[in-house]
Structures are given as C-alpha cells and as structure tokens.
Backbone as ProteinMPNN parsed JSONL, in Angstrom:
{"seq_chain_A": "XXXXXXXXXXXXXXXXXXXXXXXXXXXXXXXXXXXXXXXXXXXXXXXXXXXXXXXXXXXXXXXXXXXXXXXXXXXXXXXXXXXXXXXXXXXXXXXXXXXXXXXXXXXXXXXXXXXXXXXXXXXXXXXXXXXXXXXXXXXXXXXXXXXXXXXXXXXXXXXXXXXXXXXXXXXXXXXXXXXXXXXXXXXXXXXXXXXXXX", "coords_chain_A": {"N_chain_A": [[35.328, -46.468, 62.189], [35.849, -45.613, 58.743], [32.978, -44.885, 56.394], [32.723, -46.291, 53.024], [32.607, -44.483, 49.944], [29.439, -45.027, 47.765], [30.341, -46.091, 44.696], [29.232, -46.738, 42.186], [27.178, -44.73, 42.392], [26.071, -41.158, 41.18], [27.293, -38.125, 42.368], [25.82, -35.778, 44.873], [26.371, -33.213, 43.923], [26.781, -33.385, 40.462], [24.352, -33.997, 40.463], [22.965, -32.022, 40.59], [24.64, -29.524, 39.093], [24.258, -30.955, 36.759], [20.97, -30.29, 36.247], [21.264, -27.967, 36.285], [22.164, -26.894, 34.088], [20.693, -28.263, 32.081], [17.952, -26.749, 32.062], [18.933, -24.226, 31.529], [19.654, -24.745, 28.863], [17.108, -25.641, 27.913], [15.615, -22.725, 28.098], [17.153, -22.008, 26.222], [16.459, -23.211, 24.036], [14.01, -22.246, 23.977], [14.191, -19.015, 23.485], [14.86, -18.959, 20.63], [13.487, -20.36, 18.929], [11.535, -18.337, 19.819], [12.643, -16.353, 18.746], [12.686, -16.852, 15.829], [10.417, -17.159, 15.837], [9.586, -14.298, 15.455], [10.894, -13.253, 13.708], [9.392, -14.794, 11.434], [7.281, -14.001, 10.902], [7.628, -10.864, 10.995], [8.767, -10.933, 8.712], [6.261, -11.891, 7.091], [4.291, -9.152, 7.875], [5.57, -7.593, 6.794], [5.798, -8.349, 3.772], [3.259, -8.515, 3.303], [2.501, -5.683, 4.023], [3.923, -4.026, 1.838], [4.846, -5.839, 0.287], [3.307, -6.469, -1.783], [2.417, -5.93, -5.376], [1.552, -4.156, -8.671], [0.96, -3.982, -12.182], [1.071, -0.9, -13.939], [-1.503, -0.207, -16.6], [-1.226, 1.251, -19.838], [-0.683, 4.682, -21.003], [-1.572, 6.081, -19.128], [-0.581, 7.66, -16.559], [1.76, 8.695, -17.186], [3.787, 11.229, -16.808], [4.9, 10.175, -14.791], [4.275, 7.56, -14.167], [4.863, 4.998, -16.62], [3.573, 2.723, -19.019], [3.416, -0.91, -18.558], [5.181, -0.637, -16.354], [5.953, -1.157, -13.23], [4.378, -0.968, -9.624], [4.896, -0.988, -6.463], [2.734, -1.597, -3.477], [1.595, -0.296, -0.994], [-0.176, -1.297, 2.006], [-0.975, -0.811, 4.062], [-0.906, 1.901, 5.022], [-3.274, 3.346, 4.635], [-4.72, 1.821, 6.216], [-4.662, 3.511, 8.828], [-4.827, 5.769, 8.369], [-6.322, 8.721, 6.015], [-6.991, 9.032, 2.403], [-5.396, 11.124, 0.689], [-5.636, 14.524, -1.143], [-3.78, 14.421, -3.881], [-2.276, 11.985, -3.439], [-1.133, 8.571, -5.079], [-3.167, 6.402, -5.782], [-4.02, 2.523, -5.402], [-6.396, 1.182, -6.956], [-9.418, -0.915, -7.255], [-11.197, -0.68, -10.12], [-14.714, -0.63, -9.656], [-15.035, -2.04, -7.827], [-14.62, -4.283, -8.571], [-13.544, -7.716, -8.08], [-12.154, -9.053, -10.304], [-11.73, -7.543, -12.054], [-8.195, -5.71, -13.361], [-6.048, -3.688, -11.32], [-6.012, -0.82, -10.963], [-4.369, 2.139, -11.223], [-4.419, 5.745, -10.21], [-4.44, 9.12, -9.212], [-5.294, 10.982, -6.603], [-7.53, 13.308, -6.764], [-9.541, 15.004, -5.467], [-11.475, 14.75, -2.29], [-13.606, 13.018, 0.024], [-16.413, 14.793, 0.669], [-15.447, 17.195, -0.978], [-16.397, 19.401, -3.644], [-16.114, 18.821, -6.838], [-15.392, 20.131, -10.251], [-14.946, 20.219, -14.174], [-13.798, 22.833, -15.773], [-13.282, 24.65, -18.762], [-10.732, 23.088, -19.729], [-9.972, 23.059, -16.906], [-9.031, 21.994, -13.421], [-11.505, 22.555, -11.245], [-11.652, 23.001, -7.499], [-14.505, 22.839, -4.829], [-14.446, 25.497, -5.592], [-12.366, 26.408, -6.514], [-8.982, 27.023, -8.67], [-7.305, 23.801, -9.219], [-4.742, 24.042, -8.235], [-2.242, 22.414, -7.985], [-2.497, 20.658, -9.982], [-1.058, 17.88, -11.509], [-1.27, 17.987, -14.455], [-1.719, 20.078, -17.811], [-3.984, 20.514, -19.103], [-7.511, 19.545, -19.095], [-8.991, 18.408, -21.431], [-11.283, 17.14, -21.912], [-13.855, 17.125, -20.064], [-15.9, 14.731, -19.436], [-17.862, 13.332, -17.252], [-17.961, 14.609, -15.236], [-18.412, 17.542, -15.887], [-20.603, 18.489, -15.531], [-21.25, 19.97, -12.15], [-19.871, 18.088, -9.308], [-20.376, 16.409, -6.045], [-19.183, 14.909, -3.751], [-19.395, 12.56, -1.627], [-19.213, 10.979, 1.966], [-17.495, 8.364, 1.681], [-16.007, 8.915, -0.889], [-13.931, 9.535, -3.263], [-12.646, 11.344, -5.974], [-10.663, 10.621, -8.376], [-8.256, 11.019, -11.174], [-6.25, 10.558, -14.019], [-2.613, 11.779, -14.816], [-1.71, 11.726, -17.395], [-3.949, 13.323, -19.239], [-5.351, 13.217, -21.589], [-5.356, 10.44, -22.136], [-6.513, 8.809, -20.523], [-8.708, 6.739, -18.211], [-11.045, 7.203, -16.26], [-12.28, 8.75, -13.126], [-13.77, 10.372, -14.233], [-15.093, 9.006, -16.482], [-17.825, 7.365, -16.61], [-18.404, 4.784, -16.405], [-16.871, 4.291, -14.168], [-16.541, 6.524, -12.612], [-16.854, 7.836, -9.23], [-14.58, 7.113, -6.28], [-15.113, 4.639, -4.15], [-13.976, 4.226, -0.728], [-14.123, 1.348, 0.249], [-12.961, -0.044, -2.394], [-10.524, 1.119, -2.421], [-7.186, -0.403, -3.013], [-4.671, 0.417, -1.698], [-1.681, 2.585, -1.248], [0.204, 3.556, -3.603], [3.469, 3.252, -4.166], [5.771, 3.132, -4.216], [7.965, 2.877, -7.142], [9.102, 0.388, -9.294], [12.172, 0.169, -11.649], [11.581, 1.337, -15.011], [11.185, 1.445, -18.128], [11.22, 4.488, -19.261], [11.934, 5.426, -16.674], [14.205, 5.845, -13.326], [13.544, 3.644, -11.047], [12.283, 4.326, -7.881], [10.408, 6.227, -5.767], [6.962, 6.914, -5.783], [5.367, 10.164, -6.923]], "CA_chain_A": [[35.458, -47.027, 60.871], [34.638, -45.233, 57.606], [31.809, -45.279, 55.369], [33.427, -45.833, 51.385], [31.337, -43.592, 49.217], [29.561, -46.07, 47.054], [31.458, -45.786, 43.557], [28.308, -46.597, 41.115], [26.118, -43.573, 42.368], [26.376, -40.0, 41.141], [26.954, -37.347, 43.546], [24.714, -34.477, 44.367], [26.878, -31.728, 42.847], [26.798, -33.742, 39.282], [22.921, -34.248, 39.532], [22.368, -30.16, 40.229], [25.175, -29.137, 37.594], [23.407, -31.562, 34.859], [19.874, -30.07, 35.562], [21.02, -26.374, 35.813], [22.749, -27.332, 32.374], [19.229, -28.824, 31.314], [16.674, -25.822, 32.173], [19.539, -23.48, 30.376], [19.421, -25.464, 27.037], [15.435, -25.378, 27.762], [15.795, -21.17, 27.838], [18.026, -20.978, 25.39], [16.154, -23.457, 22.786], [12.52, -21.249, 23.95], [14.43, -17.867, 23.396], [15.432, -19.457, 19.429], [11.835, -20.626, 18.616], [10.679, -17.109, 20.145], [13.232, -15.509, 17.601], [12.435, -17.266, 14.432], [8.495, -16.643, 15.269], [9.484, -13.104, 15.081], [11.46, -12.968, 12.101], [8.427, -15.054, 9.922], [5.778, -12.642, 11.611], [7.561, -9.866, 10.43], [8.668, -11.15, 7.146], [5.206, -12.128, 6.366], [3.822, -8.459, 7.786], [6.334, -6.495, 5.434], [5.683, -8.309, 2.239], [1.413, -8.256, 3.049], [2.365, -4.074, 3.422], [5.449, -3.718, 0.677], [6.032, -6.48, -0.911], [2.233, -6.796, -2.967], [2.428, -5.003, -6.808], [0.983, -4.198, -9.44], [1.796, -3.358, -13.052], [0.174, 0.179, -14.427], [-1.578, -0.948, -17.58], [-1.381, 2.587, -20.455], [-0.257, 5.345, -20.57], [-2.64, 7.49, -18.827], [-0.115, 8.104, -15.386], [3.033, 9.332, -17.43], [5.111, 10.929, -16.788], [5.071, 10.02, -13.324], [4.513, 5.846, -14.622], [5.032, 4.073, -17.777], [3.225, 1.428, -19.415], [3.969, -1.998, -17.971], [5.721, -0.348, -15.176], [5.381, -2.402, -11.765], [4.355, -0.317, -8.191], [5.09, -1.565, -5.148], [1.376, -1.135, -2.677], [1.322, 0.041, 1.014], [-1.94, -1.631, 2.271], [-1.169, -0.698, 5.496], [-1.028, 3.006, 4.809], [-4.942, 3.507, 4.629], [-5.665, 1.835, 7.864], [-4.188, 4.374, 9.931], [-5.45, 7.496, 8.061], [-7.541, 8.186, 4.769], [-6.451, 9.09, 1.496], [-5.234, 12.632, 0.444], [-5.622, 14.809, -2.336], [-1.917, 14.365, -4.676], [-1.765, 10.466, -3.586], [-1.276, 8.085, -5.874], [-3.489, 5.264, -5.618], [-4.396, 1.626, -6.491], [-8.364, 0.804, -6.775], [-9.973, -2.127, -8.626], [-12.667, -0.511, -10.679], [-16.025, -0.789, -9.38], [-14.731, -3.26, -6.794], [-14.94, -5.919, -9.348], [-12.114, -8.685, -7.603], [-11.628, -9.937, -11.408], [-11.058, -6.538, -12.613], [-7.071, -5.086, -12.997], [-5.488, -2.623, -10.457], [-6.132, 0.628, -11.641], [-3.463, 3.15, -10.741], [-4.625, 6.66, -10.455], [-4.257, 10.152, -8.446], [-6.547, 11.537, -5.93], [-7.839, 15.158, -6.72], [-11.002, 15.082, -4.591], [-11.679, 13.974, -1.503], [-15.083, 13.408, 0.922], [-17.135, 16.402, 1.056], [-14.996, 18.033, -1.876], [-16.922, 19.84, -4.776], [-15.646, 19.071, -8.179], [-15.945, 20.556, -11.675], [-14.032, 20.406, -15.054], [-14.565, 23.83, -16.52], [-12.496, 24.985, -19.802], [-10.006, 22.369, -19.194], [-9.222, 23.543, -15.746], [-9.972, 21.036, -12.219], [-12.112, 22.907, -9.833], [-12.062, 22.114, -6.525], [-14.462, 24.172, -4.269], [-14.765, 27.028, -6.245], [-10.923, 27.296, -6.805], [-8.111, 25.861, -9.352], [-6.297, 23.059, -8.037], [-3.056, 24.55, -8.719], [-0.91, 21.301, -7.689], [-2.621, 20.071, -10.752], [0.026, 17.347, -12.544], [-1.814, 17.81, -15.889], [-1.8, 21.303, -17.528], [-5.346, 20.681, -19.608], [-8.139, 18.563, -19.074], [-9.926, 18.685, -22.434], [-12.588, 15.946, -21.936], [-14.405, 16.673, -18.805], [-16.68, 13.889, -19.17], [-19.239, 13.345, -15.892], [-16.929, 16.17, -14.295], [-18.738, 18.54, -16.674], [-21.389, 19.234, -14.752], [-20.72, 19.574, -10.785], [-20.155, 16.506, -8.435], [-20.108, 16.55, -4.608], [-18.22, 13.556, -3.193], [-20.032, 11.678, -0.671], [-18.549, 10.791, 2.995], [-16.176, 7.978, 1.694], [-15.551, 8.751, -1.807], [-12.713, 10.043, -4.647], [-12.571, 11.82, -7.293], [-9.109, 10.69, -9.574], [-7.763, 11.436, -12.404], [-4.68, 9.989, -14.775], [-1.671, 12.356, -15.075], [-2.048, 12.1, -18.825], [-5.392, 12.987, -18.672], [-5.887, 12.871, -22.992], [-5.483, 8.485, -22.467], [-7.339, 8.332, -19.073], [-9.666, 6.188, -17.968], [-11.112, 7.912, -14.727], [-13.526, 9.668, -12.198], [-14.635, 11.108, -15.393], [-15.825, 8.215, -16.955], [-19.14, 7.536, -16.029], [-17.95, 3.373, -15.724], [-16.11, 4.247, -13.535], [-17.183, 7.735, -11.466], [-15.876, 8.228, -8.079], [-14.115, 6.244, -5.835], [-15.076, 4.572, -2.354], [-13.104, 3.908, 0.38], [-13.942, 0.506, -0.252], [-12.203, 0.028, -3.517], [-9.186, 1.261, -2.714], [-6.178, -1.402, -2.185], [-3.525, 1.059, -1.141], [-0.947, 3.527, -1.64], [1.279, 2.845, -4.416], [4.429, 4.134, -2.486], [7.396, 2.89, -4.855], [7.812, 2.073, -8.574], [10.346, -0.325, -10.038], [12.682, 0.626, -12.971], [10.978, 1.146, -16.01], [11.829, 1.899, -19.982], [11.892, 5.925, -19.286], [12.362, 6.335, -15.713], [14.329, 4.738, -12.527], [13.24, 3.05, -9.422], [11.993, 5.538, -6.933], [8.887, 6.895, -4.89], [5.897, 7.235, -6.622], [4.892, 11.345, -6.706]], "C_chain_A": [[34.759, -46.14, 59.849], [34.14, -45.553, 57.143], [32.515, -45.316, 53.816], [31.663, -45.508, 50.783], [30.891, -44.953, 48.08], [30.017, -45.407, 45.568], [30.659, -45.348, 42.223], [27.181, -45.338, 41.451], [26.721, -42.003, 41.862], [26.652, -39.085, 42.241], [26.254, -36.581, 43.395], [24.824, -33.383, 43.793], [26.941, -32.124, 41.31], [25.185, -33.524, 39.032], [22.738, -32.352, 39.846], [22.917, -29.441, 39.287], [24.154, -29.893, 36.435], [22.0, -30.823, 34.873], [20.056, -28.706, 36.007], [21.267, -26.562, 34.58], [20.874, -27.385, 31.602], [18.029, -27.599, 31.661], [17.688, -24.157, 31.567], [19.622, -23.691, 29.338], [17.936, -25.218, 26.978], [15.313, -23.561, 27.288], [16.021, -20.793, 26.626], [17.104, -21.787, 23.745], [14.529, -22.739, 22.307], [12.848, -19.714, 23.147], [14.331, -18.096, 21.365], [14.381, -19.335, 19.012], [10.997, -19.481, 18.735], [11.35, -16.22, 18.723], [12.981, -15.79, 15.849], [11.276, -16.984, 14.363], [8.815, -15.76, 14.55], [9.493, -12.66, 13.896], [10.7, -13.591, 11.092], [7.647, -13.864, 10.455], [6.408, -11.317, 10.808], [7.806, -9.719, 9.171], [7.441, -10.988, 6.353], [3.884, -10.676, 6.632], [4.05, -7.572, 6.419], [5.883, -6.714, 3.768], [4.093, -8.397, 2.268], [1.542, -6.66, 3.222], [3.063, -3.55, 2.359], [5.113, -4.334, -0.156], [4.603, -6.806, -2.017], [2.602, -5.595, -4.205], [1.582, -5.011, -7.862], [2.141, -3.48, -10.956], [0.786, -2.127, -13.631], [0.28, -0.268, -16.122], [-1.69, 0.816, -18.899], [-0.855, 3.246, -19.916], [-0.767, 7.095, -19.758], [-1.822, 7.871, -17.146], [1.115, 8.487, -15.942], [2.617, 10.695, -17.294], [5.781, 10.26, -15.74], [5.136, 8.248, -13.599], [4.084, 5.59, -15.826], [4.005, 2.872, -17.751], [3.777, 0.223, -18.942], [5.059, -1.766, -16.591], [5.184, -1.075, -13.852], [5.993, -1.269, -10.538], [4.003, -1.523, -7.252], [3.546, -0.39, -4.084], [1.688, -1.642, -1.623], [0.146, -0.403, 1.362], [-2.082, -1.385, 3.298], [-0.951, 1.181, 6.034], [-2.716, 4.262, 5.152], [-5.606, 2.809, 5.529], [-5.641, 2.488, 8.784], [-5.053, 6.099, 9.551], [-5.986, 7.446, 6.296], [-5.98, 9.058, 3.687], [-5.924, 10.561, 1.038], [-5.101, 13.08, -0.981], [-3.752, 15.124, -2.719], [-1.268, 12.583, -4.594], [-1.983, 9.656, -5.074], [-1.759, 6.724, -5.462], [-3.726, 3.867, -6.408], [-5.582, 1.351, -5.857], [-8.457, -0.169, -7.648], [-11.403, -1.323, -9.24], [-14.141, -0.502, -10.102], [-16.225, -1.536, -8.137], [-14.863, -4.301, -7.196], [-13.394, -6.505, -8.795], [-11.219, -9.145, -8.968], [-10.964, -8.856, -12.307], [-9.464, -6.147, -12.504], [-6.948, -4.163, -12.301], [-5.064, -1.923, -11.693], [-5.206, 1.669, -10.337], [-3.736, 4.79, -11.42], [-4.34, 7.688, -9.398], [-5.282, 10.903, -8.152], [-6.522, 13.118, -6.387], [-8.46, 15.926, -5.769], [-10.913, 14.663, -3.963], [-12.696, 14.059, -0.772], [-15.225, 14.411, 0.948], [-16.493, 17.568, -0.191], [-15.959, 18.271, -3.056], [-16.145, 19.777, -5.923], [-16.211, 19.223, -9.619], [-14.947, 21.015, -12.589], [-14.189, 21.31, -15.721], [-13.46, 24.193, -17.459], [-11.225, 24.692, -19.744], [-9.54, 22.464, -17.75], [-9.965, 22.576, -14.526], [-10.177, 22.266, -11.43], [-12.316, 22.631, -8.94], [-12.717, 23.361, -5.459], [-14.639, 25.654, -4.574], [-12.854, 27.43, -6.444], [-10.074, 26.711, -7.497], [-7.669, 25.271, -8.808], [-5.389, 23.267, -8.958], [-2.551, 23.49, -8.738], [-1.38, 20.163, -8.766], [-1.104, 19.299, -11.548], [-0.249, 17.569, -13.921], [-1.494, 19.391, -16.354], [-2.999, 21.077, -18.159], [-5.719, 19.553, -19.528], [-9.409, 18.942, -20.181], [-10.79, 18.238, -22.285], [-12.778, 16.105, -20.346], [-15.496, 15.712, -18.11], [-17.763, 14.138, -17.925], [-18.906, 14.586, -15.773], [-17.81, 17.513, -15.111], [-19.784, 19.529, -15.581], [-20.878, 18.914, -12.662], [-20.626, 18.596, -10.056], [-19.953, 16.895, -6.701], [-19.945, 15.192, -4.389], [-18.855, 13.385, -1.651], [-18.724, 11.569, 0.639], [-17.306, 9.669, 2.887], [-16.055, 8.349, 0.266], [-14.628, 9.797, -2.606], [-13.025, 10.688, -5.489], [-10.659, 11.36, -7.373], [-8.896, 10.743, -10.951], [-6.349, 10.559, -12.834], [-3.82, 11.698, -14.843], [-1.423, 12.69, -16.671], [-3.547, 11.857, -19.156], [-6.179, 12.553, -20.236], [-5.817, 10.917, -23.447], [-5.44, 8.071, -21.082], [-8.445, 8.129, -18.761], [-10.499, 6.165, -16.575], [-11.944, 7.831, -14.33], [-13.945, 10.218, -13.248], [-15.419, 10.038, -16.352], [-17.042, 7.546, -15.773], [-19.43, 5.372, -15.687], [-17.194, 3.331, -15.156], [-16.724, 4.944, -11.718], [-15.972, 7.419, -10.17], [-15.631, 7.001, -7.293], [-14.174, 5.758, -4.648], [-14.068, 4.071, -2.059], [-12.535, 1.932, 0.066], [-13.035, -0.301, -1.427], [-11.15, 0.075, -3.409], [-8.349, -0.03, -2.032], [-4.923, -1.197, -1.719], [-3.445, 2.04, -1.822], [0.005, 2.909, -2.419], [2.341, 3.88, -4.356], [5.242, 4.075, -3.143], [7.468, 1.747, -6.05], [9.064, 1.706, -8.717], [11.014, 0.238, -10.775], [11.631, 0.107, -13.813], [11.598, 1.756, -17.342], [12.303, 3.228, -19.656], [12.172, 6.588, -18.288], [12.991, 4.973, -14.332], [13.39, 4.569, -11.378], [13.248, 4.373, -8.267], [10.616, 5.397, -6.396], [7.988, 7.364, -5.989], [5.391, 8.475, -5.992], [4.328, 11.65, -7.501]], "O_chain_A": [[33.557, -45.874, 59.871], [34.297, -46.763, 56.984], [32.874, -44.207, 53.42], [30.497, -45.869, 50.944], [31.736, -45.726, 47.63], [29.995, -44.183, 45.439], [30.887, -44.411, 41.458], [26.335, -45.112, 40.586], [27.868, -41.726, 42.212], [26.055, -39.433, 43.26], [25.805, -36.301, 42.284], [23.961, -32.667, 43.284], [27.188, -31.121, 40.64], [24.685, -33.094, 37.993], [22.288, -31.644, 38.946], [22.211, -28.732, 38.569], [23.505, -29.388, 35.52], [21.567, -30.588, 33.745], [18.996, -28.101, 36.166], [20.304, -26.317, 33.852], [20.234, -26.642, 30.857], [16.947, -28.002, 31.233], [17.072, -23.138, 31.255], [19.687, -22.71, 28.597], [17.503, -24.594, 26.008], [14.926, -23.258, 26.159], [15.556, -19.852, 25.983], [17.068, -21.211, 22.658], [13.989, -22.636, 21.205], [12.032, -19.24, 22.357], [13.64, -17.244, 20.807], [14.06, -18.212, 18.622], [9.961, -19.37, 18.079], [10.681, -15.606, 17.892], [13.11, -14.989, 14.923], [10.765, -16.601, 13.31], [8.651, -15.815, 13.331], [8.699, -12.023, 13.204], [10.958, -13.284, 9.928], [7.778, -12.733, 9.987], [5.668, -10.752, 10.002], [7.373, -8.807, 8.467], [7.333, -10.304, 5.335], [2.816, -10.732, 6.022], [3.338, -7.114, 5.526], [5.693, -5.883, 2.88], [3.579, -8.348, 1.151], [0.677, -6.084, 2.563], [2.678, -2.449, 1.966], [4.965, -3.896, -1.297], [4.871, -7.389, -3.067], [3.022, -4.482, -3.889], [0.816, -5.969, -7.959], [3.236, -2.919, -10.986], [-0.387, -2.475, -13.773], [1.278, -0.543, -16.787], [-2.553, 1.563, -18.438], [-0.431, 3.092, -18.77], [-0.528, 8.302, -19.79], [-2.622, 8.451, -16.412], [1.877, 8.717, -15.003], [1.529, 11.213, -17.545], [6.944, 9.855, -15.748], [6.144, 7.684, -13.174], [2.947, 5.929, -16.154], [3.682, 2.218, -16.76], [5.0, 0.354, -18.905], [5.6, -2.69, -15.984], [4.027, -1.451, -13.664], [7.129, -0.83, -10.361], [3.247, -2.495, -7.27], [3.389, 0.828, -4.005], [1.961, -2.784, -1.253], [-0.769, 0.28, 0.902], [-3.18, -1.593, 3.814], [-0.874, 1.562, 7.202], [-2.966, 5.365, 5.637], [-6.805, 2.97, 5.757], [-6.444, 2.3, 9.698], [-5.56, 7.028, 10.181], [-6.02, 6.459, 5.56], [-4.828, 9.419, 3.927], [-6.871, 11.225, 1.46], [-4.63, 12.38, -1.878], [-2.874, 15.741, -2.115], [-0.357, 12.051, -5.229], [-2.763, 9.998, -5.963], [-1.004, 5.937, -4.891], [-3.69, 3.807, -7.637], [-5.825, 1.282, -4.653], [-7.748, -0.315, -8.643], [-12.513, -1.472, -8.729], [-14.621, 0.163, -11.02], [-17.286, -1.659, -7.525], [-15.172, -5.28, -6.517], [-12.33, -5.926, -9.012], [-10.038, -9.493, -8.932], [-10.012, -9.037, -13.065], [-9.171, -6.233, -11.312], [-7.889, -3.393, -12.495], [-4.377, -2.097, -12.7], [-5.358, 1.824, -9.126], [-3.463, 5.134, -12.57], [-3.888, 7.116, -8.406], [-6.059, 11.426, -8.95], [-5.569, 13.893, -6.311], [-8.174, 17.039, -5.327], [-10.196, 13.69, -4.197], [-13.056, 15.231, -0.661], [-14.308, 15.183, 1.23], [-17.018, 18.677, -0.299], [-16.392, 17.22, -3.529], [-15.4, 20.743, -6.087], [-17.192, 18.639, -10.079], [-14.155, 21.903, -12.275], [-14.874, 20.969, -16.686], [-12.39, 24.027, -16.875], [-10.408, 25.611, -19.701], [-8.546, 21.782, -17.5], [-11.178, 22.371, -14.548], [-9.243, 22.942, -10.997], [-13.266, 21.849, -8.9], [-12.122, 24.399, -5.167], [-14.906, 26.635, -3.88], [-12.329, 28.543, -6.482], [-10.078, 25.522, -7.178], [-7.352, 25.681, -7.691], [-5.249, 22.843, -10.105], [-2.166, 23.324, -9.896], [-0.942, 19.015, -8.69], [-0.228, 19.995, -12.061], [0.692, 17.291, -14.665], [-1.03, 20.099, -15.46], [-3.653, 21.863, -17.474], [-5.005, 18.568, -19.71], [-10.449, 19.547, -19.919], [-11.671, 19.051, -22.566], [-12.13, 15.48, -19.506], [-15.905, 15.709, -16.949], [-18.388, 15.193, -17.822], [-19.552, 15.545, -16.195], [-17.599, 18.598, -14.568], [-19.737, 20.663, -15.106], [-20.354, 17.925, -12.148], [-21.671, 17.953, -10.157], [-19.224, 17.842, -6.406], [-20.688, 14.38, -4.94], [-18.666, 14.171, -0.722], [-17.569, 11.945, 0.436], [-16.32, 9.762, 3.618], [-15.802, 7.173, 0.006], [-14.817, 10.991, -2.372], [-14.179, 10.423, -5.825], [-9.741, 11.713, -6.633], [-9.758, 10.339, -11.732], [-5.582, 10.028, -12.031], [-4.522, 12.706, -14.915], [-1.003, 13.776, -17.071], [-4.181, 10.811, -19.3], [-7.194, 11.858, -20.302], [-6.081, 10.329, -24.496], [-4.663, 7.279, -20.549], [-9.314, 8.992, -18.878], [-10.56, 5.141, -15.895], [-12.748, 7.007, -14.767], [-14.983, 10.791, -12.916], [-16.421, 10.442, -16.942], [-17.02, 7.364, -14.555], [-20.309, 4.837, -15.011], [-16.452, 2.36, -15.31], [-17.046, 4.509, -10.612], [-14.817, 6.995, -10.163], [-16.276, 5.973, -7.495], [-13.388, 6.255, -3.841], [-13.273, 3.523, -2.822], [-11.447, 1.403, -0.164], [-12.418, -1.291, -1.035], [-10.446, -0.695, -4.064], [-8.619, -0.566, -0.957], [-4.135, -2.08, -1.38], [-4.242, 2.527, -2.624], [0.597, 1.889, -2.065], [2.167, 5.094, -4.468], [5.96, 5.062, -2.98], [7.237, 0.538, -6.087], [10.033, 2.395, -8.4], [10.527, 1.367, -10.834], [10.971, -0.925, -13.688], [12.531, 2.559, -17.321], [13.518, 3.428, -19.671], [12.535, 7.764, -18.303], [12.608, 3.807, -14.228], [12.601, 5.412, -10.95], [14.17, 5.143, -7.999], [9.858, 4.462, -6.653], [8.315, 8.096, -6.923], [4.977, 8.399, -4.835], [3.786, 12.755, -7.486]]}, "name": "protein", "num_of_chains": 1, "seq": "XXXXXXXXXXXXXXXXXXXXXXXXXXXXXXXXXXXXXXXXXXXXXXXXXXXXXXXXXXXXXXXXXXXXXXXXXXXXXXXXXXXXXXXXXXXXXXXXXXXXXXXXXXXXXXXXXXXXXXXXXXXXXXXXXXXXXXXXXXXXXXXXXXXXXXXXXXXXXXXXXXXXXXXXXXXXXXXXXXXXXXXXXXXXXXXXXXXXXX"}
C-alpha cells in the first residue's frame, strides 16, 4: 500500500530553492549598501580636496587672477609633499581662522635666502628668473636679507605694486602651518576663462 504525500506540507526542493533565493537577495542587498557607502565616501573625499574655494580679494595676483575671482583649493596636495617655489597658494594670514584666504605665489622656500635688491627677487645669490613680475619697487622687510626657517615661505602677489605680502612686515613669511592648500583651478572671471591656476 502507498504512502499519499501529505498535500499541506512543502517539499524539500521548495524549502532549499526559497532559502538559496533568500541568502542571494541578502548578497545582493550587502553588495548595494557596500556601493552607495562608496560613492558618499568618495563624494564627500573629492569635494573636502576640490570642491572647497575661495574668492581672491584685489588685484595684487593679476594677471594670472582677477578681483572677485573664485579658486578652487587642493587640501590634499600638501599632505603628500611640501610646497614649491612658482605654486600658487592659499594661506590665512597669520593663521588668524577669522581672517580671509589670502591667495599668493611661493618664491622662497625652507632654507632659501631672500633679498629684494633694485627691484629684482634674489634668491641665493641669484635672480629668480621665473619671476611673474618684471619689477619689485617696494621691497619692504625683503630689503634687507631674510633666511627662511625649516617650515616657512616667502610669497609674493603677481602684481607686486597692489600686494599685500612676505614683504609686509604684518604679514612676513609663511609657515607650513598657515597654508590651506594649492589653489589648483580658477573659475571664469571678468578678464579671463576657467582654467588651471599658473
């Protein structure tokens, strides 16, 4: 005599299909959740190295930036390696937090000798040719010689006759500290487009 299968129970090939089914929806809703971390994580790396700005206030960095012009700051540029002479940086003043981002260009760097002699930058005992300026009439501090300490700057403005610099003596040179990047890429502005800041 046979056994009838009873009618109200599942069989065993329904209950192992439903919970392979169920630990593949588990995979696939872990893999999702793993993918969206990613994509805030890296959203929120890019715009803490890119996406912070500033606006350059005067016109003491033309031609290279305009008044009210807005740079885009690399902050993640200057953790890997230091600053070089021809960058264009952003510093807060004194390291005052309340102070504006000051946008200026390195000349000097640690251990460099500088001196402003009959408008001309000395660095070292030699012109810095790759000067952006062609005269620096007002050599302020710079007049007499400076030697730049283990972290600090010497910068300058690009229009150096309405610059507020390493030559001013509220200002002077620039530590490591201070600086809040590389300002890597300027917006459109009134006299020039959107591009790399050089």
């Amino acid at each position: 005599m046979r056994r009838s299968k009873s009618s109200g129970a599942p069989s065993l090939s329904y209950i192992n299909h439903e919970r392979k089914f169920n630990v593949y929806m588990f995979y696939q809703i872990l893999q999702w959740i793993f993918l969206v971390f990613i994509a805030v994580f890296m959203g929120a790396a890019l715009v803490y190295a890119f996406g912070i700005r500033t606006s350059v206030v005067g016109d003491s960095m033309e031609p290279a930036l305009s008044n009210g012009q807005e740079v885009l700051i690399d902050k993640i540029a200057y953790q890997f390696s230091a600053p070089k002479q021809g960058d264009v940086i952003v510093f807060r003043p004194n390291g005052n937090e309340n102070a504006h981002l000051s946008v200026k260009r390195v000349v000097a760097t640690p251990g460099d000798t500088i001196q402003i002699v009959q408008g001309k930058v000395v660095i070292n005992g030699s012109v810095y040719v790759k000067d952006k300026a062609d005269d620096t009439r007002d050599p302020g501090i710079a007049e007499s010689e400076i030697v730049l300490g283990a972290d600090e700057y010497f910068v300058l403005g690009d229009n150096r006759r309405s610059s507020e610099d390493s030559r001013s003596a509220n200002i002077g040179n620039i530590s490591r500290g201070m600086i809040e990047g590389k300002a890597w890429y300027h917006l459109k502005g009134k006299n020039s487009a959107a591009g790399r800041v050089e």
